[in-house]
C-alpha positions in Angstrom: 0.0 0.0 0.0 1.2 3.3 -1.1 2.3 6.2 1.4 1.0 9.4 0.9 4.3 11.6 1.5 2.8 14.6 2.5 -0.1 13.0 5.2 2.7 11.0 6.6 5.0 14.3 7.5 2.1 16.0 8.8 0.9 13.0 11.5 5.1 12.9 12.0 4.5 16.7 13.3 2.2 15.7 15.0 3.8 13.5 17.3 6.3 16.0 17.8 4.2 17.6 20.4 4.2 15.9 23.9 3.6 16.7 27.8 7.7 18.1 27.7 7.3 20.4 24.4 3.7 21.6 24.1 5.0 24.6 21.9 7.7 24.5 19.1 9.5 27.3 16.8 9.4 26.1 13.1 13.2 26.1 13.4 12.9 23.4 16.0 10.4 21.3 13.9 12.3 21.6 10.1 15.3 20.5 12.2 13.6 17.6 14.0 11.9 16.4 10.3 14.9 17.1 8.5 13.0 19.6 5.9 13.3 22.6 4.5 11.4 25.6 6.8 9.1 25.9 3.6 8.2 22.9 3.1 7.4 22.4 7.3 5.9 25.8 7.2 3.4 24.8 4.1 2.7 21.7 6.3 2.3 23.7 9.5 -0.3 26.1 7.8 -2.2 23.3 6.3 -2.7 21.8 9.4 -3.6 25.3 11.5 -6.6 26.0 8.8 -8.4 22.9 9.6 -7.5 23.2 13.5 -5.1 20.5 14.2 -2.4 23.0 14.9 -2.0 26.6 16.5 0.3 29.5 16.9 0.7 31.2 20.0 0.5 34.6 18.7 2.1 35.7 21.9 5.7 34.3 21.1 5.2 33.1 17.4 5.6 29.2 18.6 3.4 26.3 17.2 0.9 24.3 19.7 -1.6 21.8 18.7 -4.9 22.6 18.4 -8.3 22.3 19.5 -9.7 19.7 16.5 -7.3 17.2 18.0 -9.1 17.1 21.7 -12.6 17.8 19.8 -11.3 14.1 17.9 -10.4 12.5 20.5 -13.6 13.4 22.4 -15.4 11.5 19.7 -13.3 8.3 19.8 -13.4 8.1 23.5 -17.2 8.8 23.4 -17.4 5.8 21.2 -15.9 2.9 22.8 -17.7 0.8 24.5 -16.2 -1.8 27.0 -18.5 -4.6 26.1 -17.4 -4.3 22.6 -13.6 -3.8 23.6 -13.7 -6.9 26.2 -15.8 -9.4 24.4 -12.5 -11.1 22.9 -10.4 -11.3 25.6 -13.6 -12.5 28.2 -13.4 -15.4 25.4 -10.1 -15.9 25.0 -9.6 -15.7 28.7 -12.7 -18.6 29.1 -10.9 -20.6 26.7 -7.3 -20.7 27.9 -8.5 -21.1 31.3 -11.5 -23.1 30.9 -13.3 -21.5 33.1 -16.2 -18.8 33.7 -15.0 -14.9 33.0 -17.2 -11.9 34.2 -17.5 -8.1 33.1 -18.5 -6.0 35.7 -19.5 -2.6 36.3 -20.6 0.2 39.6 -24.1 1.3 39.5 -24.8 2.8 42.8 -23.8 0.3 45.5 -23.5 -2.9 43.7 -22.0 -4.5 41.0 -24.0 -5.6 37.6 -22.7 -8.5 35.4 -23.0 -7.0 32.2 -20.8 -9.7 30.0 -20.5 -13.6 31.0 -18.6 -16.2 29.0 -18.5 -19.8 30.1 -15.5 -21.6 29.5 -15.3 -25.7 28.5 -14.9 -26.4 32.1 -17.4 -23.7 33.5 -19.8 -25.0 36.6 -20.3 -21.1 38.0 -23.9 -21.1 37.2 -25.2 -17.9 40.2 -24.2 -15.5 37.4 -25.8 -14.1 34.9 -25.8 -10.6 32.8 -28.0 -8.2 34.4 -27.7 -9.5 37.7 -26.4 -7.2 40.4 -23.7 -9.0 43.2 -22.7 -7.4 46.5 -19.7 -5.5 46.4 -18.3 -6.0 50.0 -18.4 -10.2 48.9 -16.9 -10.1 45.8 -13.6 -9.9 44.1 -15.0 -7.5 41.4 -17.2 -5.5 43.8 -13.9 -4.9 45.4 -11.6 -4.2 42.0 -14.4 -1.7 41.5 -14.5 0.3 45.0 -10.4 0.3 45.5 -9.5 3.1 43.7 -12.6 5.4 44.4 -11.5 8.6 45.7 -12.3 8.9 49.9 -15.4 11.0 48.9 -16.9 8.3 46.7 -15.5 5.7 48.7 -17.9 7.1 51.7 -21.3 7.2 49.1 -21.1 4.0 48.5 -20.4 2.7 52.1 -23.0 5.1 53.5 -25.7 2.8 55.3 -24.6 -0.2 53.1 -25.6 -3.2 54.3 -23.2 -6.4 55.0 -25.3 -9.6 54.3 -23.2 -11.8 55.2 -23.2 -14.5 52.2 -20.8 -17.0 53.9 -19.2 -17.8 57.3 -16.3 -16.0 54.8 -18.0 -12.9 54.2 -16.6 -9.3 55.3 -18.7 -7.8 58.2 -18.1 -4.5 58.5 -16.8 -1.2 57.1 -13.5 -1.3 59.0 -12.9 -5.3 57.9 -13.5 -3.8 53.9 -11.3 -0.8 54.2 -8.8 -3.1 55.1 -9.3 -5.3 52.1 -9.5 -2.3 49.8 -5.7 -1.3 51.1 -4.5 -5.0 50.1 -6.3 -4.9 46.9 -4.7 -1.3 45.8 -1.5 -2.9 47.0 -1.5 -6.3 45.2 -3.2 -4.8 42.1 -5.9 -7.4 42.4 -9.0 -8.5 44.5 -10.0 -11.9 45.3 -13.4 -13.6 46.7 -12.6 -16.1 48.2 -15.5 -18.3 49.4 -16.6 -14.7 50.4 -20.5 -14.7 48.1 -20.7 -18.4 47.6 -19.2 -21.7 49.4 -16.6 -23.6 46.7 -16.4 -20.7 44.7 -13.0 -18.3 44.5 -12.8 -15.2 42.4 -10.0 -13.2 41.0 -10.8 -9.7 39.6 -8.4 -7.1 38.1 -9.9 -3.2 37.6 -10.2 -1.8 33.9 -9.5 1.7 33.9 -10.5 4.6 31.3 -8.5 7.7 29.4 -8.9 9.1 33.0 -7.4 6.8 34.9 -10.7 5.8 36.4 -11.7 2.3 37.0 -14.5 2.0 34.7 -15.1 -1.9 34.9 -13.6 -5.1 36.8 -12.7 -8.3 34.8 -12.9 -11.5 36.6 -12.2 -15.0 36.3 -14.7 -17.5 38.5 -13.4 -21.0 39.5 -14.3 -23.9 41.9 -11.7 -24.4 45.2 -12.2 -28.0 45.1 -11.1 -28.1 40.7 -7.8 -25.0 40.7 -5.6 -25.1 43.2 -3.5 -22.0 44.1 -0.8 -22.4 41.4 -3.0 -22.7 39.1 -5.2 -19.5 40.2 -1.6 -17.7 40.3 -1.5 -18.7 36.6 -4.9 -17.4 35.8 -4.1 -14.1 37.1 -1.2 -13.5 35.2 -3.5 -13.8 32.2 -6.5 -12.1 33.4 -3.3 -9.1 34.2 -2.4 -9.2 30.5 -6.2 -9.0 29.2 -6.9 -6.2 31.6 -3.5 -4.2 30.9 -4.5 -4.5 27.0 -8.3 -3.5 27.5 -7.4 -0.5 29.7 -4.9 0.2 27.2 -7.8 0.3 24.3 -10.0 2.6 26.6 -7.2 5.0 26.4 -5.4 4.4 29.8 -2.2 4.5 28.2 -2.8 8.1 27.3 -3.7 8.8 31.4 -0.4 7.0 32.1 1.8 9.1 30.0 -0.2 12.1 31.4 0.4 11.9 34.6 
């Protein structure tokens, strides 16, 4: 497939731009493309009529421009993490055999919105739709460990801890303390915590923002995987939740800040 010269130099300015050099002299940029100042200035002018670049007209330097966020608005706008982790909740069910979960916050529970039942799957108290505690389960967890204090406290406010097994976490002081170890370890686990037999592992997705927008989670029966194999699971559920966080535009967040 043919490159179009020109469309590739412009995208290559671009790039140039980052968090260190937000503004740069057309000296800096012909130097940097290894072009004449006529040809990056014909470039450069091109660019700033359709919005993608700007001059400060306080000190003559190039910035990009507005179009760009206005873009990228519409990009992030339009994902959608069902879409984005259908592949890997399969992939993930396949390699493990086992059932994988996609689950999001809405007020102070979770909701399954994505289930895929691998060859080996038995979890059967799932189902999309259905909303699970958050204070018993590994995703309910992934989801509430990186709230901000102020959050943290809606969601805790008069919350009720049914306790779902012998397991289960009592009180707000018991799940605080769970939250630390989860933001510590990178992952939450259930374990026996919602239903007797049953241990989860659940990673966070996060957003452009750095927000935990979702929790991906991997469901499997004590008494079938044993703890090398669960440490083997979440290595891969890791990888799948590093790749979709990456799609939702994490890694933008993560050079950001």
């Amino acid at each position: 497939m043919p490159i179009i010269q020109a469309v590739e130099r412009a995208l290559k300015i671009l790039d140039l731009f980052d968090e260190q050099e937000q503004e740069l002299k057309i000296t800096d940029i012909s130097e940097r493309m290894q072009l004449h100042k006529s040809t990056v200035h014909s470039l450069l002018k091109t660019l700033q009529v359709h919005g993608y670049i700007d001059q400060n007209p306080e000190n003559g330097k190039y910035r990009l421009g507005m179009k760009l966020f206005e873009r990228g608005n519409f990009v992030i706008h339009g994902l959608d993490i069902r879409k984005v982790a259908k592949r890997y909740l399969v992939d993930l069910s396949m390699k493990t055999g086992q059932t994988t979960h996609l689950v999001i916050l809405d007020d102070k529970e979770g909701v399954y919105i994505d289930k895929v039942e691998g060859p080996q799957a038995t979890i059967l108290y799932s189902r999309i739709g259905r909303r699970i505690p958050v204070h018993s389960s590994g995703v309910g967890k992934a989801l509430l460990a990186w709230k901000s204090e102020k959050e943290l406290q809606n969601v805790l406010k008069d919350y009720r801890y049914v306790p779902q097994t012998p397991k289960t976490i009592a009180n707000e002081q018991e799940l605080r303390a769970e939250l630390q170890k989860v933001r510590e370890q990178g992952y939450a686990v259930d374990n026996q915590e919602n239903e007797a037999g049953v241990r989860c592992i659940a990673v966070p997705i996060r957003n452009h923002q750095a927000q935990v927008i979702a929790a991906v989670s991997i469901s499997t029966l004590l008494s079938r995987v044993d703890d090398q194999q669960l440490e083997q699971f979440l290595h891969l559920l890791k990888g799948a939740a590093d790749e979709m966080s990456e799609q939702m535009g994490y890694g933008i967040a993560a050079r950001n800040h």
